[in-house]
C-alpha positions in Angstrom: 3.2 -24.3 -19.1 -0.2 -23.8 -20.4 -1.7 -24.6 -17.3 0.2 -21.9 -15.5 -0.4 -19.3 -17.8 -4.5 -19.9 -17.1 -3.7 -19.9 -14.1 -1.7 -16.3 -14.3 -4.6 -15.1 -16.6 -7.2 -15.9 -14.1 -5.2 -13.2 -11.5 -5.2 -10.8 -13.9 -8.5 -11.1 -15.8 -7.4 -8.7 -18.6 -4.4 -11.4 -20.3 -5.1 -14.2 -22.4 -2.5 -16.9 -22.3 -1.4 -16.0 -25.7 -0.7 -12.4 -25.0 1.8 -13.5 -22.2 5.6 -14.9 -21.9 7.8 -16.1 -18.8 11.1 -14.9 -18.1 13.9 -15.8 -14.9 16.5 -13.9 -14.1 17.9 -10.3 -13.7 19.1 -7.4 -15.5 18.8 -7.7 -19.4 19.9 -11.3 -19.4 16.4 -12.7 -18.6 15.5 -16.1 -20.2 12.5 -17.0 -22.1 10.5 -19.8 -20.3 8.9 -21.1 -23.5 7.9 -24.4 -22.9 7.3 -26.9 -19.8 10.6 -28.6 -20.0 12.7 -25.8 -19.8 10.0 -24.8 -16.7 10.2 -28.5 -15.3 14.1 -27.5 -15.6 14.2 -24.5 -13.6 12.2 -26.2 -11.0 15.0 -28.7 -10.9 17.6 -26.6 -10.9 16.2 -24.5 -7.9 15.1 -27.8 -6.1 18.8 -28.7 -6.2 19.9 -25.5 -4.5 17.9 -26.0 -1.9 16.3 -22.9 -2.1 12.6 -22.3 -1.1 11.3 -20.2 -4.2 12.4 -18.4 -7.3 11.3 -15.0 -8.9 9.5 -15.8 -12.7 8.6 -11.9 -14.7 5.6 -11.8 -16.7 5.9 -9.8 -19.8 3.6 -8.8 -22.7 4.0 -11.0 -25.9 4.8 -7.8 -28.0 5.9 -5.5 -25.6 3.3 -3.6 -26.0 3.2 -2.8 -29.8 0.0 -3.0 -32.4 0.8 -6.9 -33.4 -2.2 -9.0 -32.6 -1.4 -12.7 -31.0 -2.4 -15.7 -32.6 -5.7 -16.1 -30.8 -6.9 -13.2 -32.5 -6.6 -10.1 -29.4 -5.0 -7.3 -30.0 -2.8 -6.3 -26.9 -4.0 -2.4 -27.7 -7.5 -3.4 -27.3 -7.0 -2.8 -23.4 -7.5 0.1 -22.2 -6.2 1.8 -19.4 -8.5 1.1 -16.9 -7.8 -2.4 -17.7 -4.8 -2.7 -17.2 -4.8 -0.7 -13.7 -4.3 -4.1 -12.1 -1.5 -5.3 -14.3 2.0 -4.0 -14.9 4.8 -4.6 -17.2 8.2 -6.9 -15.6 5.6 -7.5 -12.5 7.1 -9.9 -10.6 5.2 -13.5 -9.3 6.5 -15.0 -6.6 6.4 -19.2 -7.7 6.8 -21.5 -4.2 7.9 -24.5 -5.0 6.9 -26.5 -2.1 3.7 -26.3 0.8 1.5 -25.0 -2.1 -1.1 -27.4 -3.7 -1.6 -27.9 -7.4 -4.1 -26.8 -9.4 -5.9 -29.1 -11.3 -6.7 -27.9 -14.8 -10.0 -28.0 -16.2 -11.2 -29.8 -19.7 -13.3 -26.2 -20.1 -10.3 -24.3 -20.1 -10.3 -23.7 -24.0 -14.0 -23.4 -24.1 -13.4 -19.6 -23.7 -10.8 -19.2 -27.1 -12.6 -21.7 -28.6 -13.4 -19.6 -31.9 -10.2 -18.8 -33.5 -11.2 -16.3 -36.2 -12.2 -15.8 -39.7 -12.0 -19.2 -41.9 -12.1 -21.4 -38.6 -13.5 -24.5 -40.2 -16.5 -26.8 -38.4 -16.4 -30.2 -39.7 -19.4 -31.1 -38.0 -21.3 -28.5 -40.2 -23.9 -26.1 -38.0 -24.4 -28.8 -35.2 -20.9 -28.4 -34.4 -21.2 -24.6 -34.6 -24.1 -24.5 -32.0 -21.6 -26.8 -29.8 -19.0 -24.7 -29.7 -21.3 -21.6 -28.9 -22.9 -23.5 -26.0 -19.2 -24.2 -24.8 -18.5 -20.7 -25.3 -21.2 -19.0 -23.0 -20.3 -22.0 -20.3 -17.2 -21.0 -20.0 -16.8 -17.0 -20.2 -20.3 -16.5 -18.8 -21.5 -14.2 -21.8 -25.2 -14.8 -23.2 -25.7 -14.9 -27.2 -28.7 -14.6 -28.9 -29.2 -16.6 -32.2 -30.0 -14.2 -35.5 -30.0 -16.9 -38.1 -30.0 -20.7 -36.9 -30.4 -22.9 -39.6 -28.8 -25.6 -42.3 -28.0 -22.7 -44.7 -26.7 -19.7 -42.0 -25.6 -19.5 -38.6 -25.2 -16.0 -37.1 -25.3 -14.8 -32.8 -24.5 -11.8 -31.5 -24.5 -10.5 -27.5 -27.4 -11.1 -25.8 -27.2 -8.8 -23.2 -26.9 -5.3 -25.0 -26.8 -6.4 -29.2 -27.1 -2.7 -29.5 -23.3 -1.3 -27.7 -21.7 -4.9 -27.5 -19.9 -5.5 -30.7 -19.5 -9.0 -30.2 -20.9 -10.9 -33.1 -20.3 -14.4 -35.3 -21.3 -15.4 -38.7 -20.8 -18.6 -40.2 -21.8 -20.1 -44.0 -21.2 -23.6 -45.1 -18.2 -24.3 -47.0 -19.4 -26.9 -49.5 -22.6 -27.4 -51.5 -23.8 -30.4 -48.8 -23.8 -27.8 -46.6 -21.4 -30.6 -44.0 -18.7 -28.4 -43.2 -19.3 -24.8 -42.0 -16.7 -21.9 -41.8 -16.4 -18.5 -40.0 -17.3 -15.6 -42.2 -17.2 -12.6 -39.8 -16.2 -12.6 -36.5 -15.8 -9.6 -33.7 -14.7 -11.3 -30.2 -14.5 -8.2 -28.4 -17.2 -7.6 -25.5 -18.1 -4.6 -24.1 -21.3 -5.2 -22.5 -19.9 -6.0 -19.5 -22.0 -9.7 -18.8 -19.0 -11.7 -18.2 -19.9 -13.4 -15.1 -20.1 -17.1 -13.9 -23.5 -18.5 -13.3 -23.9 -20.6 -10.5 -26.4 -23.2 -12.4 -25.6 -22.3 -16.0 -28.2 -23.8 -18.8 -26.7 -26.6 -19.8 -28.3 -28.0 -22.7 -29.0 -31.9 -23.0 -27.0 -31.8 -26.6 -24.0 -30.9 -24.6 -24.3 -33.6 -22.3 -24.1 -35.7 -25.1 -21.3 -34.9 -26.7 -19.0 -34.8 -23.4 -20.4 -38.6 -21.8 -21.2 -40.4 -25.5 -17.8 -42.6 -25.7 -18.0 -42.9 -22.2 -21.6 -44.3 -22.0 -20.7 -46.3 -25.4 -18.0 -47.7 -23.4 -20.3 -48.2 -20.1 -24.1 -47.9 -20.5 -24.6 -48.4 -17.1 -23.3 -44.9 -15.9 -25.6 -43.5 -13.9 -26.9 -40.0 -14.3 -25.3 -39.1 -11.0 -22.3 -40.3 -11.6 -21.9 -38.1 -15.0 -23.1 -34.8 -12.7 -20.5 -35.2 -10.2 -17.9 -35.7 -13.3 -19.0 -33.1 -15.2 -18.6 -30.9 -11.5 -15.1 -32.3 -11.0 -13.7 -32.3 -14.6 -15.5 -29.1 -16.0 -16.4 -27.1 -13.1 -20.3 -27.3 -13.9 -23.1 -27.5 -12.0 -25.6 -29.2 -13.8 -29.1 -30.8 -12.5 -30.1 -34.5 -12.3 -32.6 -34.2 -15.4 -30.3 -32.0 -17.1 -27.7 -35.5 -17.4 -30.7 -37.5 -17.7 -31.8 -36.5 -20.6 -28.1 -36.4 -22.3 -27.7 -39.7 -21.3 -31.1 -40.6 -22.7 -30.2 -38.8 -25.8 -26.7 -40.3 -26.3 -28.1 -44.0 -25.5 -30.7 -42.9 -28.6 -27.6 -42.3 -30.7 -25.7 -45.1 -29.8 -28.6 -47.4 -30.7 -30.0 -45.5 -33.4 -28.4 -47.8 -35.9 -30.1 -51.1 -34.8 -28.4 -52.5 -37.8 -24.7 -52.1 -37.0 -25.7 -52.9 -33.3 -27.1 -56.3 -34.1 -24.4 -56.7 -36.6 -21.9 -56.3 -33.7 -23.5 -59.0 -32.2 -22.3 -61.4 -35.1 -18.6 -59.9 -34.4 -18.7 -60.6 -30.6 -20.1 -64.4 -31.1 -17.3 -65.2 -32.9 -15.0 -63.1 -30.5 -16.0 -65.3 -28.2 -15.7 -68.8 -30.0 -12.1 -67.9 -30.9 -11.3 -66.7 -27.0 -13.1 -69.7 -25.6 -13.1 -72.5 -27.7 -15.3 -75.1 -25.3 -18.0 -72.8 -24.9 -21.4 -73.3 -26.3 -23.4 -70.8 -28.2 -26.1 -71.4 -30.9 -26.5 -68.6 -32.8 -29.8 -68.3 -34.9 -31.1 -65.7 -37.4 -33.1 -66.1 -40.7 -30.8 -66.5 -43.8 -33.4 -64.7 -46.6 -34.6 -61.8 -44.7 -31.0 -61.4 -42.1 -33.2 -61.0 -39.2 -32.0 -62.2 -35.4 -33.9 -65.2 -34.0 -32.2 -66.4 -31.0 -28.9 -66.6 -29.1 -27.9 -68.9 -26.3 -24.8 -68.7 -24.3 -22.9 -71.7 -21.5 -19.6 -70.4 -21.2 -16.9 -73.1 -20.4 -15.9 -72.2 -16.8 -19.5 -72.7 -16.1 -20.0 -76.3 -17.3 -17.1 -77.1 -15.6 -18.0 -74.9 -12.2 -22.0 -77.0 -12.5 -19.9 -80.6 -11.7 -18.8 -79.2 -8.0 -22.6 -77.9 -7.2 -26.2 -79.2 -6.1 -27.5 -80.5 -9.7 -30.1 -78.0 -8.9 -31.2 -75.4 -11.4 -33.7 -72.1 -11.1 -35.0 -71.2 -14.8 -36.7 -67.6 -15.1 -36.7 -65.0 -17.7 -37.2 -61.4 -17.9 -38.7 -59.2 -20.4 -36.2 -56.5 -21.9 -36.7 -53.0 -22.1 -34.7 -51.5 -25.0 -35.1 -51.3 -28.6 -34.5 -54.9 -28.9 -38.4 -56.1 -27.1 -37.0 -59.9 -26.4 -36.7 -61.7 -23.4 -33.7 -63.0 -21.7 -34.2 -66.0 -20.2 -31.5 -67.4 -17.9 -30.5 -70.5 -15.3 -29.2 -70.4 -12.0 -27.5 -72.8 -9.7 -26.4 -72.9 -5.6 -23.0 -73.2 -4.4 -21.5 -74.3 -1.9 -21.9 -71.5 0.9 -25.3 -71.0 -0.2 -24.8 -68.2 -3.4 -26.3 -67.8 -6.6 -23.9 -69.7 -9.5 -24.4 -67.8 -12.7 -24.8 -71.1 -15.2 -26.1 -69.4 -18.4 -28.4 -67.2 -20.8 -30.0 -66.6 -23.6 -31.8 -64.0 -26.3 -35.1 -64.5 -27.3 -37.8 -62.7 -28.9 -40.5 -64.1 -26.8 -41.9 -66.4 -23.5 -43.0 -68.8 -25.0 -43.9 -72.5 -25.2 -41.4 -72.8 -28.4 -38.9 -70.6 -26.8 -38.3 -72.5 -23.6 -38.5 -75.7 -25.5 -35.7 -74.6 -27.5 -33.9 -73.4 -24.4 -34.2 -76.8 -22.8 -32.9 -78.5 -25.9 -30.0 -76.8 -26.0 -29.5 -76.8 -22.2 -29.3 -80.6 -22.4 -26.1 -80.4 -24.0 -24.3 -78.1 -21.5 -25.3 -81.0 -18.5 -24.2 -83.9 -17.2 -26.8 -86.9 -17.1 -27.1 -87.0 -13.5 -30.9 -85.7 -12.4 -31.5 -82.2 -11.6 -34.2 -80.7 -9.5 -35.6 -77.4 -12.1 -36.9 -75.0 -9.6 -39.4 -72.5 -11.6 -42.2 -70.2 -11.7 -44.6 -73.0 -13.9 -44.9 -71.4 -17.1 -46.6 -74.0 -19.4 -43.7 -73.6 -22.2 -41.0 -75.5 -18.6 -43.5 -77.5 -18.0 -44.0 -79.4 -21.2 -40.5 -79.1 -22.0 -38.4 -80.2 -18.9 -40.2 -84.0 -18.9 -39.7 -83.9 -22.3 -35.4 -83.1 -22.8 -35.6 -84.6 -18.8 -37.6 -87.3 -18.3 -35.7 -88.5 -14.8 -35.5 -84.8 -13.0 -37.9 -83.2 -10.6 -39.8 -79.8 -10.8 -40.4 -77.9 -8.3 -42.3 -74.9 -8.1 -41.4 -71.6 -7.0 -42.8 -70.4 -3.3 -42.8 -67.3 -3.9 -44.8 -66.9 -7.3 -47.1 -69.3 -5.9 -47.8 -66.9 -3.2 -48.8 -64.5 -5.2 -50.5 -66.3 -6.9 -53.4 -67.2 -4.5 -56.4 -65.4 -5.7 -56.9 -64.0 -2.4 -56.6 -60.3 -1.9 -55.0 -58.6 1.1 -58.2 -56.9 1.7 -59.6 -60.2 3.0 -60.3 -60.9 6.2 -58.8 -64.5 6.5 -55.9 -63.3 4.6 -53.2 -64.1 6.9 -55.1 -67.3 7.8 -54.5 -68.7 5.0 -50.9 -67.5 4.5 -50.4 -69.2 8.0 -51.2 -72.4 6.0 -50.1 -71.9 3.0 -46.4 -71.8 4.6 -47.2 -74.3 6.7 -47.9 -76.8 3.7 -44.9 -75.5 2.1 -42.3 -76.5 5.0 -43.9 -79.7 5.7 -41.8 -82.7 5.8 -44.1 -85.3 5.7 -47.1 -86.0 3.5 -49.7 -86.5 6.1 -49.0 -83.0 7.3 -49.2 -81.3 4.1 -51.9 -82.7 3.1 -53.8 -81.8 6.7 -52.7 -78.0 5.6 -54.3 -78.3 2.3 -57.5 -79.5 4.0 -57.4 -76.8 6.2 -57.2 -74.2 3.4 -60.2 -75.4 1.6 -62.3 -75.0 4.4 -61.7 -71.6 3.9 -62.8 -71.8 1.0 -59.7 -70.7 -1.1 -58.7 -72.7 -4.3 -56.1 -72.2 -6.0 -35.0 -58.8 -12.1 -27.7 -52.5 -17.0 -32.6 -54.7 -19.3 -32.1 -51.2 -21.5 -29.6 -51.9 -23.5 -28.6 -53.1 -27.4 -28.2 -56.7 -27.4 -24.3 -56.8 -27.8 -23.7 -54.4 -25.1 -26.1 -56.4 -22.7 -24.6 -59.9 -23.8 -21.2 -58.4 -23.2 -22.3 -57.0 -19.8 -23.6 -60.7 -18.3 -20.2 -61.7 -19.5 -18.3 -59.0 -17.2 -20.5 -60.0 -14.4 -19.9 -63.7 -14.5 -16.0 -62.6 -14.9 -16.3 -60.1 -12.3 -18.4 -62.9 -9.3 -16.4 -65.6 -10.6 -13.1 -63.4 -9.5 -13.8 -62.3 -6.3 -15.7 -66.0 -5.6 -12.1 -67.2 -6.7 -10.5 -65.0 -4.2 -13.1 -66.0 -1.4 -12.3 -69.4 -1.6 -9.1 -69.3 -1.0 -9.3 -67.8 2.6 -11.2 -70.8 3.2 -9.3 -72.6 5.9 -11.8 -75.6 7.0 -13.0 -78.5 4.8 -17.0 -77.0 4.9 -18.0 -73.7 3.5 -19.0 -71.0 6.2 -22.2 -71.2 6.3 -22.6 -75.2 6.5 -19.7 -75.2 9.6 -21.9 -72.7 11.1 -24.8 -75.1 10.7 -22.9 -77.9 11.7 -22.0 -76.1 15.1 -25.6 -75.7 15.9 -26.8 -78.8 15.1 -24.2 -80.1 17.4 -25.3 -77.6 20.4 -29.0 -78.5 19.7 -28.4 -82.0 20.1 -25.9 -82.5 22.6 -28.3 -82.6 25.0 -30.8 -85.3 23.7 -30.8 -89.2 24.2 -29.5 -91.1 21.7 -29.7 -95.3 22.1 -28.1 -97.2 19.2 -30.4 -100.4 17.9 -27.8 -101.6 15.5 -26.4 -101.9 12.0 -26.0 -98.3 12.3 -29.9 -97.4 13.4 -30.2 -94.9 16.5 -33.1 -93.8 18.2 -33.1 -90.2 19.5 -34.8 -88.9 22.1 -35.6 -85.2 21.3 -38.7 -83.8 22.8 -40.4 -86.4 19.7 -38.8 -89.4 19.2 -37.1 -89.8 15.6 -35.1 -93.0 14.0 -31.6 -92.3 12.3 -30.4 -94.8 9.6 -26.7 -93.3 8.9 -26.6 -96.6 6.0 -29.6 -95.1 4.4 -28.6 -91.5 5.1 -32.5 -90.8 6.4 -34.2 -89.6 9.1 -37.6 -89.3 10.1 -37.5 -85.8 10.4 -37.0 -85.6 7.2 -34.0 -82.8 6.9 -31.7 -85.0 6.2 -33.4 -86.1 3.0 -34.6 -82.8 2.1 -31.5 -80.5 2.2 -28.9 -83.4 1.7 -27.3 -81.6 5.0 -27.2 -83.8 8.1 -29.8 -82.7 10.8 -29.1 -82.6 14.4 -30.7 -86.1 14.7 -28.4 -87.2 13.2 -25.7 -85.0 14.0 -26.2 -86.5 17.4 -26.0 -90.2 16.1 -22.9 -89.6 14.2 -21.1 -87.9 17.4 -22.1 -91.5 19.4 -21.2 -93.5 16.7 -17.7 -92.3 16.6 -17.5 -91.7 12.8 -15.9 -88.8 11.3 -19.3 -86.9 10.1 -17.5 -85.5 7.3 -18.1 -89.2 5.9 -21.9 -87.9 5.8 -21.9 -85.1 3.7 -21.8 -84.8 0.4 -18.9 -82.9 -1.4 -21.3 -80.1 -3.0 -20.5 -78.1 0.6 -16.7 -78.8 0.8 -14.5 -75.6 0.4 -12.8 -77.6 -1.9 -15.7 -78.1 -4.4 -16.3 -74.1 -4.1 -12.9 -73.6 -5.0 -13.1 -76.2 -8.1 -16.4 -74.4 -8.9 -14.9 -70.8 -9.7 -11.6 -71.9 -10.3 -11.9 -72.0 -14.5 -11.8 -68.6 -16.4 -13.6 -66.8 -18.9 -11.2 -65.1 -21.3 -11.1 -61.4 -21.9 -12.8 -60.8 -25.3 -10.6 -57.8 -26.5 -12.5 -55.1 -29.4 -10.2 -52.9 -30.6 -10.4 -54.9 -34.6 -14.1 -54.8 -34.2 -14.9 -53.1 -37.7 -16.4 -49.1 -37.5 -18.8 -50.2 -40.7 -20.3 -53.5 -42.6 -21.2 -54.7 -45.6 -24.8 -54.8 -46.7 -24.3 -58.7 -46.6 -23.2 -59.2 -43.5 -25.9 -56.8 -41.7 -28.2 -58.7 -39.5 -31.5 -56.7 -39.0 -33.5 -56.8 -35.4 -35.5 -59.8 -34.6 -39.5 -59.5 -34.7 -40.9 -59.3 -31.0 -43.8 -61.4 -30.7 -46.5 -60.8 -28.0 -47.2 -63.3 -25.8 -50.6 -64.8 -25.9 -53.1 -63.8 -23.0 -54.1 -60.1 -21.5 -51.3 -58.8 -19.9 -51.8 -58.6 -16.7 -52.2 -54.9 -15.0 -49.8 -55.7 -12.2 -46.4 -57.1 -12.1 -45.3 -59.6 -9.6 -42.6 -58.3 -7.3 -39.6 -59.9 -6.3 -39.3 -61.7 -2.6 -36.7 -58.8 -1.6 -39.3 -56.0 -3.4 -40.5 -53.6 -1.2 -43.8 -52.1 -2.4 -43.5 -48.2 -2.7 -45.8 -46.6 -1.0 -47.7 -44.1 -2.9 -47.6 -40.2 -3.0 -48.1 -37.3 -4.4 -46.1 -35.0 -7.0 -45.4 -31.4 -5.7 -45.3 -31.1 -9.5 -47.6 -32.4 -11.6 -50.4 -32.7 -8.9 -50.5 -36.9 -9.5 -50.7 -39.3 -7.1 -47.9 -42.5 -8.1 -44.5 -43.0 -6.9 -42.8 -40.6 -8.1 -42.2 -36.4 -6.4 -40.6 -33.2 -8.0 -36.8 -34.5 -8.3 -38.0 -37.0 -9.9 -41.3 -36.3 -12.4 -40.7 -36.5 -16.1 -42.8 -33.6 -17.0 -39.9 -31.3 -15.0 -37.6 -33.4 -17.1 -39.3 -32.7 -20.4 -39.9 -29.3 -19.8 
């Protein structure tokens, strides 16, 4: 009902929705239409006759006397020329069918937002300046601020102050000055400045108080996100720095209170020891002075997914960018069709030689014995620790960092010559050859990724993520319809279409001699090749895909389970638990506060240039239209427009 009497007022710009009331039928024995479900009703009842509309008389809530409505207006306030578009008993004409709805705005009390004299603001004068930001967004008027401060609050119109007699004054109502009331207040305009702006100054303190539960909630809404929401719901135009800096703003407020936020953390660990019962976490912080040390994390579904995957494992760890200046550090394993298997995580203040060591330590318990190949980017702190807590696994080094690595500059001339090599060595299958490549290279003479956020939001966020891949993994492999993954039965197939044509001559006990353009021995009892391959990515190659097919023998026999849809399917098929937070408590006591953790730097100079990701394009630079600079960076997106 409320809706349609905005939408009434907004014909006739003169009415407020309090100044108005419904009524349906003829003569003197019209109804009152009071409230939407005796509206709904006569919706109903006309639906039922079949009939296409039905005739709904607007009246004046007083009939035009001197009482004043509850919103404070005074129907004699309008003058004549006012009310030349409206007339008493006019009659609306309400379709019930072929017309589309209006959807109301949240703004729509923004305009009646200040009741009258003794309205009370909890919020004491912030709440006050709120209110009167939501005011001139909605009815379009300007105010200008008299007295703005913790004692006094008084505006009046800021178009003509002089003929408009628009004006609000508020006090506080207690001696903490916390709660403000209304003193004096005139709502009537006369200046004539009603009108909508097309970009209206929305202030970033607004901003924050409409997204602030919603980025609480999800602190990975993007400031785009917010404008089109605040276009859709509110019927605002705001600018991209405009949300930026609410959502900057209400992230400050959120983790103002480092204390409850780390404190939260406590309350989610054991959330998630009494959801999941098998999972491991060691949780650290220093008993005298309640500071965080460290957190580590292996849910259960992923000890139990690592038993159906390559006992291969990438360690890395990133450095985080919020108020809490720790590192995450995290391991990584490869299904079966060739995706990244989310294993575990953990908090730590620092890279360093005692934090991976203590990472390692408590990895070893979330493992099987079996060996693993550690792939990482040779940080001394991985490799002093992995022979140490895994004496029989192999490390391997990352390509890519090692690439990066080569103190070599693009600048120099034999640049890509030595990047020809350096892959070359890399992908060589045999030791004669990579060390030939080596040789080669020193001839030339060349030796040798939502990180902002408080530490229980961003635990909690890794923990929707695994949830969220594991789900639609889980979904995945059940359209799986073949006994290999998709991407191994497409390499199968061309293994078999590379070698169908070559030679293959058996020699016996199950050793075959292929001729390929090179000759290469096949030992299907061993499992090897001389090429290598097989070894190397524990797939068969076409060697020996060619072998197999002569041999007769089903070449599923040949490859191990870790590409089998049905190890994909065992690998996502346990759960991690919702971890419900509706009994989290609002405050703590001072004994159960856990303060932040101490950053410590890591030792060295740090080095003046990050190194990029292998799917990291390098931005070309170029220069700002608005603060003259050359970076990567223009006008939409400089921080001095954003902080101006």
């Amino acid at each position: 009902m409320r809706d349609f009497k905005i939408h009434v007022c907004d014909y006739w710009r003169n009415l407020t929705p309090r100044s108005i009331i419904f009524r349906h039928g003829e003569g003197c024995d019209k109804a009152v239409i009071n409230c939407d479900y005796s509206f709904q009703g006569l919706i109903v009842v006309t639906c039922s006759k079949e009939s296409p509309s039905f005739n709904l008389y607007v009246e004046e809530a007083f009939n035009g006397g001197a009482c004043t409505s509850s919103s404070g207006l005074s129907t004699q306030s309008l003058s004549d020329d006012e009310c030349s578009g409206f007339t008493e008993n006019s009659k609306i004409k309400y379709l019930t069918e072929g017309h589309e709805e209006l959807k109301p705005l949240l703004s729509a009390r923004w305009e009646d937002i200040f009741k009258g004299v003794g309205q009370v603001f909890h919020g004491g004068v912030d709440e006050v300046r709120l209110d009167v930001s939501k005011y001139c967004m909605k009815s379009g008027y300007i105010v200008a601020k008299i007295k703005n401060d913790r004692h006094r609050f008084t505006v009046n119109c800021g178009r003509d102050a002089e003929k408009c007699p628009w004006y609000l004054h508020c006090i506080p109502f207690d001696t903490q000055k916390n709660v403000f009331a209304i003193k004096e207040f005139n709502r009537e305009h006369k200046c004539g400045g009603a009108y909508n702006l097309k970009e209206p100054l929305v202030k970033k303190k607004l901003i924050k108080h409409l997204f602030k539960d919603q980025i609480q909630s999800n602190p990975s809404l993007k400031p785009n996100d917010m404008v089109a929401q605040v276009k859709s719901c509110y019927g605002i135009n705001i600018k991209y720095h405009h949300a930026y800096q609410g959502k900057e703003a209400s992230k400050a407020e959120i983790d103002g209170d480092d204390v409850k936020s780390y404190t939260d953390l406590v309350w989610y660990v054991e959330a998630i020891r009494d959801t999941n019962p098998s999972i491991y976490i060691k949780f650290e912080y220093d008993n005298e002075t309640q500071r965080f040390q460290r957190l580590f994390i292996c849910f259960a579904s992923c000890m139990e997914g690592y038993r159906f995957i390559r006992h291969m494992l990438y360690c890395d760890a990133t450095f985080l960018t919020g108020r809490f200046k720790g590192t995450l550090m995290a391991t990584t394993g490869v299904n079966g069709n060739q995706g990244f298997f989310r294993f575990l995580f953990a908090l730590l203040p620092s890279e360093d030689i005692d934090g991976w060591d203590w990472f390692m330590e408590n990895l070893q318990h979330c493992v099987d014995p079996l060996p693993i190949t550690f792939i990482t980017d040779r940080h001394e702190g991985l490799k002093q620790s992995i022979p140490k807590y895994f004496p029989n696994s192999f490390h391997s080094y990352c390509f890519y960092h090692l690439k990066n690595n080569l103190p070599i500059k693009k600048s120099h001339e034999k640049y890509k010559q030595v990047i020809d090599l350096f892959h070359k060595a890399a992908y060589c299958y045999i030791v004669a050859k990579y060390e030939s490549a080596l040789n080669e290279m020193s001839t030339i003479r060349c030796d040798w990724v939502a990180k902002d956020l408080p530490p229980s939001a961003l635990v909690d966020e890794l923990r929707i993520k695994i949830m969220r891949m594991s789900s639609k993994r889980r979904e995945l492999g059940r359209t799986y319809q073949d006994s290999l993954t998709p991407i191994y039965k497409d390499l199968m197939k061309s293994d078999f279409d590379v070698g169908r044509p070559w030679n293959v001559t058996e020699s016996g006990n199950g050793i075959y001699e292929v001729h390929s353009p090179s000759s290469h021995v096949v030992d299907l009892m061993q499992i090897t090749c001389t090429c290598q391959r097989w070894k190397v990515f524990g797939f068969p190659c076409a060697h020996a895909t060619a072998s197999i097919t002569m041999s007769g023998i089903d070449i599923l026999m040949f490859i191990q389970p870790y590409f089998g849809s049905n190890h994909f399917r065992n690998t996502y098929a346990p759960s991690i638990r919702p971890i419900p937070n509706y009994d989290r408590p609002e405050a703590y006591e001072p004994e159960e506060r856990v303060l932040p953790g101490i950053p410590r730097i890591p030792p060295g100079r740090p080095p003046k240039k990050r190194i990029r990701s292998a799917y990291e394009k390098e931005m070309r630079p170029m220069k700002c239209s608005n603060c003259k600079k050359i970076g990567n960076h223009n006008k939409a997106t400089c921080r001095v427009l954003m902080l101006e």
